[in-house]
C-alpha positions in Angstrom: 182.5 -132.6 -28.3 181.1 -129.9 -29.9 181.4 -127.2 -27.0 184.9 -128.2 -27.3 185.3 -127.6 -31.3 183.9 -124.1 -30.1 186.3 -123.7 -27.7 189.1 -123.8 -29.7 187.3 -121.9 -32.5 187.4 -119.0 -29.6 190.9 -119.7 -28.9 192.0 -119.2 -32.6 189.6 -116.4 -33.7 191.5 -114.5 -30.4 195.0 -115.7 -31.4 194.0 -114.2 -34.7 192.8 -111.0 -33.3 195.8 -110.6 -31.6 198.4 -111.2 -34.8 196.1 -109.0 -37.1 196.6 -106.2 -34.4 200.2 -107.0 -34.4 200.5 -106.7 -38.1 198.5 -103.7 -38.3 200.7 -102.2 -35.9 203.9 -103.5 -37.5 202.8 -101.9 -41.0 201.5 -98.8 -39.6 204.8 -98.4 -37.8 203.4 -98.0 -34.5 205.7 -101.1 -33.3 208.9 -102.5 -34.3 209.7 -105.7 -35.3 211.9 -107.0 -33.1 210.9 -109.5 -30.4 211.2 -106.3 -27.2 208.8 -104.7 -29.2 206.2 -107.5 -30.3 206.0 -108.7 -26.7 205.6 -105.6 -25.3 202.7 -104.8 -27.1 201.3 -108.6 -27.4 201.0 -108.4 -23.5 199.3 -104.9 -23.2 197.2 -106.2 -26.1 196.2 -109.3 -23.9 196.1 -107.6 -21.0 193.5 -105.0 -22.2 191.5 -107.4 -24.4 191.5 -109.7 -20.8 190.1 -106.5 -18.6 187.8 -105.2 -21.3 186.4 -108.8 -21.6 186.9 -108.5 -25.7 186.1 -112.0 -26.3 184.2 -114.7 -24.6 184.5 -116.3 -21.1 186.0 -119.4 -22.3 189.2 -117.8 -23.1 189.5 -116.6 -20.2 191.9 -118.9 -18.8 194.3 -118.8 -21.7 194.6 -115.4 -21.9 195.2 -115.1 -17.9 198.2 -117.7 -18.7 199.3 -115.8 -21.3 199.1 -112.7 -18.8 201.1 -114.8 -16.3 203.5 -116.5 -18.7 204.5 -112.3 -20.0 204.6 -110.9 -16.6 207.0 -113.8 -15.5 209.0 -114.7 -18.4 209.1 -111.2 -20.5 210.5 -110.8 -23.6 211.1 -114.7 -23.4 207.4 -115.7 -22.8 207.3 -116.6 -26.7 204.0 -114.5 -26.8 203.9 -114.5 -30.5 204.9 -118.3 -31.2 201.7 -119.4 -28.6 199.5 -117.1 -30.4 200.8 -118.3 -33.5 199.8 -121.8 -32.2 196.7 -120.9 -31.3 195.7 -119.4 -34.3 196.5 -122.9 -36.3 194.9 -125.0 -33.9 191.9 -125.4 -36.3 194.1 -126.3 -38.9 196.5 -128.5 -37.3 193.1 -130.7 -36.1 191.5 -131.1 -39.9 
């Protein structure tokens, strides 16, 4: 149970990583805010955090999903509503 709870601790802390960049990005006007310009720089963000290995193996598999999900869906993929969700996971489970 526990290598679980750690699991999805990794899971959020990345999903969090991801949004702060986002934000950051947003407020240093670097990237817009519409949806073209969030997922477009969500996937390069996931895609480079993936190849660089930025965060443990045991995201792995999500963010190769999320890789797949972007590359197949686009703009659709909802990149920022499953990070969203990810990053609440901890929350949603107290």
């Amino acid at each position: 149970m526990q290598q679980e709870e750690l699991n999805k601790q990794l899971l959020t802390d990345m999903a969090q990583c991801a949004l702060m960049a986002l934000a950051f990005e947003q407020q240093s006007e670097m990237c817009g805010y519409g949806p073209t310009s969030e997922h477009k720089f969500l996937s390069q963000w996931i895609t480079k955090a993936y190849k660089q290995k930025r965060f443990p193996r045991e995201t792995a598999p999500t963010l190769e999903a999320l890789i797949q999900m972007a590359k197949e869906k686009g703009q659709f993929a909802g990149l920022k509503a499953s990070l969203v969700k990810l990053s609440n996971a901890e929350t949603e489970a107290a």
